[in-house]
C-alpha positions in Angstrom: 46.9 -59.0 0.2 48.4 -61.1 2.5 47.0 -63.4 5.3 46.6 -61.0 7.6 44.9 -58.5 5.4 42.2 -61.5 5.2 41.9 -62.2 8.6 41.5 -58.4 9.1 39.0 -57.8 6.8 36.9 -60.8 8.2 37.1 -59.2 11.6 35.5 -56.3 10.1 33.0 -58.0 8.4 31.5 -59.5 11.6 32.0 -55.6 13.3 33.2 -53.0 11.5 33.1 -50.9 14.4 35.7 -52.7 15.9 39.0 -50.6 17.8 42.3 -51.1 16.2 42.7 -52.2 19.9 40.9 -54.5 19.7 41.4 -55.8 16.6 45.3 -56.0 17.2 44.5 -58.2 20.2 42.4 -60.9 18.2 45.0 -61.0 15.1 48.0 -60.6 17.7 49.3 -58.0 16.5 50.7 -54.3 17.1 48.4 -51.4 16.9 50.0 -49.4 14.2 50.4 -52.6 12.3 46.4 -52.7 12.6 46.7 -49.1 11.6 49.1 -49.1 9.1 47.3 -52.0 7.3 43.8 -50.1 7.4 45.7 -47.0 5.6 46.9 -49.2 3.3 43.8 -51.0 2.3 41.9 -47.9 2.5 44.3 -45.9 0.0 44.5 -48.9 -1.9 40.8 -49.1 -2.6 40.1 -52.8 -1.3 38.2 -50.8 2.1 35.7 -48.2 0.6 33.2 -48.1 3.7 32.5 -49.0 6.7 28.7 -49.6 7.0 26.1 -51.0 9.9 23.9 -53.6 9.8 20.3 -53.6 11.0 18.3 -55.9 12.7 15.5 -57.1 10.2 12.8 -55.8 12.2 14.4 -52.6 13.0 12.8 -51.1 10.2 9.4 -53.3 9.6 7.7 -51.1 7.3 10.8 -51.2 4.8 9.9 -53.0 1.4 13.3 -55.1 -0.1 12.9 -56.7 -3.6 15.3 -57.5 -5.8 15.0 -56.8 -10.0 16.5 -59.2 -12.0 17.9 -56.6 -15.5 18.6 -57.7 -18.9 21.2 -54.7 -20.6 21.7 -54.7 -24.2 24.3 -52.3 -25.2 26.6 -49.9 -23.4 26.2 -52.0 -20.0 28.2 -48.8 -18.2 26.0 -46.0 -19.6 23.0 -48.3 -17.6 25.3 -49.0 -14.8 25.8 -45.1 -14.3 22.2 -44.3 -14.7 21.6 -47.5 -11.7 24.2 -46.2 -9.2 22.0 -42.9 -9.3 18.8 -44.6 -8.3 17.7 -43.8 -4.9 16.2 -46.7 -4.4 18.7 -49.6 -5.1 20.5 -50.2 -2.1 23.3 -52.3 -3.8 23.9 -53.1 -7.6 25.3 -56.4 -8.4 26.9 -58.2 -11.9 25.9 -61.5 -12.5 25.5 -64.1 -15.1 23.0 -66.0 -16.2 19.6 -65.0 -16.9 19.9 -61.2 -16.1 22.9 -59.2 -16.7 22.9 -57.2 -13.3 20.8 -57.7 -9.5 19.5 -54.8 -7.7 18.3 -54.5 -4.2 15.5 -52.2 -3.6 14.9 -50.5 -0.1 11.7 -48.0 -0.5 9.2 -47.1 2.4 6.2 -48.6 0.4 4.7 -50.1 -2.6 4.2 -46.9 -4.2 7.5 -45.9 -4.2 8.5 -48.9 -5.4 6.5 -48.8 -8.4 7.9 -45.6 -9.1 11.7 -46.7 -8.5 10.4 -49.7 -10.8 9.2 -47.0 -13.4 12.6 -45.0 -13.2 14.3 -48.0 -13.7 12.4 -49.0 -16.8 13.2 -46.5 -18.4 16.8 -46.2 -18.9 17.6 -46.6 -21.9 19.8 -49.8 -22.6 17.5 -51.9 -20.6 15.6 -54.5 -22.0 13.9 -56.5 -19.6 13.6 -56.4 -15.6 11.9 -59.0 -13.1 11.1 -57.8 -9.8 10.6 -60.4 -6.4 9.8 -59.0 -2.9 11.1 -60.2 -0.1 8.5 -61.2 2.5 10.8 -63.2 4.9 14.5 -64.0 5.7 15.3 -67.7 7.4 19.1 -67.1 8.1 21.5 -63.8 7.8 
């Protein structure tokens, strides 16, 4: 990736919905460059999605926590089993502490104790901590 693969992937970061029009203009640049590069980077893997971004209060009733998970073992046999969970939004590797991050989006407490329960349960998990998010300050 080059410096204009950067530059066009932080214009679609801010709006994914952006035209290759318009997208061309702010990197001055040709359309079917724009084009050509989005192929490219979609083929390529580096663009898997395009997604949308809600206001925080467009969905007020929405519970988000995150669960900390310790793995011990086969941490792709737990990884599968996480990426089927209905209720984890995104799946994250980290270090320290916990071996992997999950975001939870469920409609209410009791579905998230029973994503909670589901996720217990795989086997090759040793540990989880769950936090809820009650407010966001900047994003």
């Amino acid at each position: 990736m080059d410096s204009l693969d950067h530059s066009l992937i932080s214009k679609l970061r801010l709006n994914a919905r952006a035209s290759v029009a318009d997208l061309a203009k702010a990197l001055k640049v040709s359309r079917g460059t724009i084009s050509n590069r989005l192929a490219r980077l979609e083929k390529e893997g580096v663009i898997v999605g395009y997604t949308l971004k809600l206001r925080p209060d467009a969905t007020p009733n929405e519970i988000v926590a995150w669960t900390g998970i310790a793995v011990e073992g086969n941490q792709q046999v737990v990884l599968h089993a996480l990426l089927g969970e209905p209720g984890i939004a995104a799946l994250h590797d980290t270090n320290g502490r916990w071996d992997l991050l999950a975001e939870l989006r469920v409609d209410n407490l009791a579905d998230l104790a029973s994503a909670l329960e589901r996720i217990r349960k795989i086997k090759g998990i040793s540990a989880t901590e769950t936090s809820i998010h009650l407010q966001s300050y900047r994003g």
